[in-house]
C-alpha positions in Angstrom: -1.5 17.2 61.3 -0.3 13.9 60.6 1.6 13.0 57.4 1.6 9.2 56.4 4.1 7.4 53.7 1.8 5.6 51.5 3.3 3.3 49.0 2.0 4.3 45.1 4.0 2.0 43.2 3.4 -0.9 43.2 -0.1 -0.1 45.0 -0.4 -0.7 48.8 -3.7 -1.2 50.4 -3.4 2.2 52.0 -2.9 3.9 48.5 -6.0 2.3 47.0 -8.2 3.0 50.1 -7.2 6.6 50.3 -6.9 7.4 46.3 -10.4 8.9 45.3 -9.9 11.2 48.3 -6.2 12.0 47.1 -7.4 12.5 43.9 -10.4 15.1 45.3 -7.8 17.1 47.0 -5.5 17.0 43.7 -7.9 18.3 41.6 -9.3 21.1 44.0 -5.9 21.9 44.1 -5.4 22.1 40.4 -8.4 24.0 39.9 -7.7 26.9 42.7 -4.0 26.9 42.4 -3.1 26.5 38.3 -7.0 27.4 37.3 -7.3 24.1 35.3 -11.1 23.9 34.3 -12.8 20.9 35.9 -13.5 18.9 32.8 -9.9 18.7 32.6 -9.2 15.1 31.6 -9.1 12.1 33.8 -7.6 9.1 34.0 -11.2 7.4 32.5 -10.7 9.6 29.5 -7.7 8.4 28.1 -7.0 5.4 26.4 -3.3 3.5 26.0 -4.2 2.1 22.6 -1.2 -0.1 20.8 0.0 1.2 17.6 -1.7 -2.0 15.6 -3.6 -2.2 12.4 -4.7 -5.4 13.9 -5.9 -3.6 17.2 -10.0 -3.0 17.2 -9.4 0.4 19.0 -6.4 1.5 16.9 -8.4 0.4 13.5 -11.6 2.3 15.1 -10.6 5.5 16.5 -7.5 5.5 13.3 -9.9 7.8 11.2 -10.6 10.4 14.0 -6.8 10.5 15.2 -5.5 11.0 12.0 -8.2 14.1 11.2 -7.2 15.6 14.6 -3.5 15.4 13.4 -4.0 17.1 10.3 -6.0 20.0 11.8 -3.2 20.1 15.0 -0.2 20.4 11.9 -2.2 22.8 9.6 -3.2 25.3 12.7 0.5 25.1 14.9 2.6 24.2 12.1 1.2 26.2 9.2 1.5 22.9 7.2 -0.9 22.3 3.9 -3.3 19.8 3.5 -0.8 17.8 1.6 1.7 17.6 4.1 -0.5 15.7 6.7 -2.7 13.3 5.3 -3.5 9.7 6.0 0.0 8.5 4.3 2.0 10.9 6.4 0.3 10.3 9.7 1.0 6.6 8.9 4.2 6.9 8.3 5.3 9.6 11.0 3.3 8.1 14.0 2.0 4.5 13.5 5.0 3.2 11.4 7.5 2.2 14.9 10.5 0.1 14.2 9.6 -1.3 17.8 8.2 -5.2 17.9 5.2 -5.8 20.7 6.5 -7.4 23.2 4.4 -8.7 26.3 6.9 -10.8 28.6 5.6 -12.2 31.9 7.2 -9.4 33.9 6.7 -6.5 32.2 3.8 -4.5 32.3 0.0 -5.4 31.9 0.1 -3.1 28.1 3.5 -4.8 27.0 6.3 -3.0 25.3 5.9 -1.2 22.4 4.8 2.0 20.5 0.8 3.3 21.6 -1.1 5.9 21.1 -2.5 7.4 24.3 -5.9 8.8 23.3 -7.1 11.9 25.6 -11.5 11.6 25.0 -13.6 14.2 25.9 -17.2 13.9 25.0 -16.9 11.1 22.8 -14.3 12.3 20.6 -10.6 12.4 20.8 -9.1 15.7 21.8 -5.6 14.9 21.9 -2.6 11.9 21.6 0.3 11.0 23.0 2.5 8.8 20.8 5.2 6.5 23.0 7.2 4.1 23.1 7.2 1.9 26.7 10.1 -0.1 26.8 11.9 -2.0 29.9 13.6 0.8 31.5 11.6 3.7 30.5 8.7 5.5 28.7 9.4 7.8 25.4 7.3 10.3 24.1 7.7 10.3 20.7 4.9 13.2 19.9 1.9 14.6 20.8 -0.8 16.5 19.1 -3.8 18.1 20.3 -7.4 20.1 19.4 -5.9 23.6 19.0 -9.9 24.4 20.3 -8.4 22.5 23.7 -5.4 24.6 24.1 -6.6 26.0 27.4 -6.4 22.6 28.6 -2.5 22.6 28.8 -3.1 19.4 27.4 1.0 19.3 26.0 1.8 20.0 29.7 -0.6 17.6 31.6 0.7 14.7 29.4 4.4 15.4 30.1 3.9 15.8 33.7 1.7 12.4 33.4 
């Protein structure tokens, strides 16, 4: 057996010539040990999308999130139709006090509120609202398909 020390963050040479094989063993492991299914999203389904009206992928995929929110409210909240709409999911998860901020040293996204889209076949099956800021990452909310909820999907994006 030998056990090596391989740098992750930032990425040493090691860590990006071993990852696809880390990443095999991590997922046969999730799969035998917690029984996750093995279309259980990956890192090329999801999408870090800033909360922007002037974003192309915020403004595209806007309708779709905001349709999944109402459907994850009205099915794990109980709330009516009335209570989630467009105005309300504006308001509640795109409105941020926070001001886009992309300084030299920060990170590639910038600072700011996002929307971290989880696709699945095309569509969007569940996001993650935060807030990235200098010092740490927030998670403001996240809803999901209530047909997904075997995915864990609440847990996999808190442990991500």
């Amino acid at each position: 057996l030998k056990v090596r020390v391989v740098r992750s963050s930032p990425p040493s040479s090691q860590f990006k010539a071993t990852f696809q094989e880390s990443y095999q063993v991590y997922k046969r492991y999730q799969m035998v040990i917690h029984k996750d299914p093995p279309d259980k999203p990956t890192i090329n389904q999801m999408r870090l999308v800033p909360v922007s009206f002037e974003d192309p992928q915020f403004k595209s995929s806007f309708n779709q999130s905001a349709t999944l929110f109402a459907k994850y409210q009205m099915a794990i909240h109980k709330d009516t139709p009335s209570d989630c709409g467009e105005t309300e999911f504006t308001r509640f998860l795109c409105d941020s006090p926070l001001e886009a901020e992309n300084p030299p040293n920060g990170p590639e996204c910038g600072y700011g509120s996002f929307h971290q889209q989880y696709w699945l076949d095309g569509k969007i099956i569940a996001v993650g609202v935060i807030d990235i800021l200098p010092y740490c990452i927030s998670s403001v909310y996240l809803y999901y398909d209530p047909d997904y909820s075997f995915l864990s999907l609440g847990v996999y994006s808190a442990l991500r």
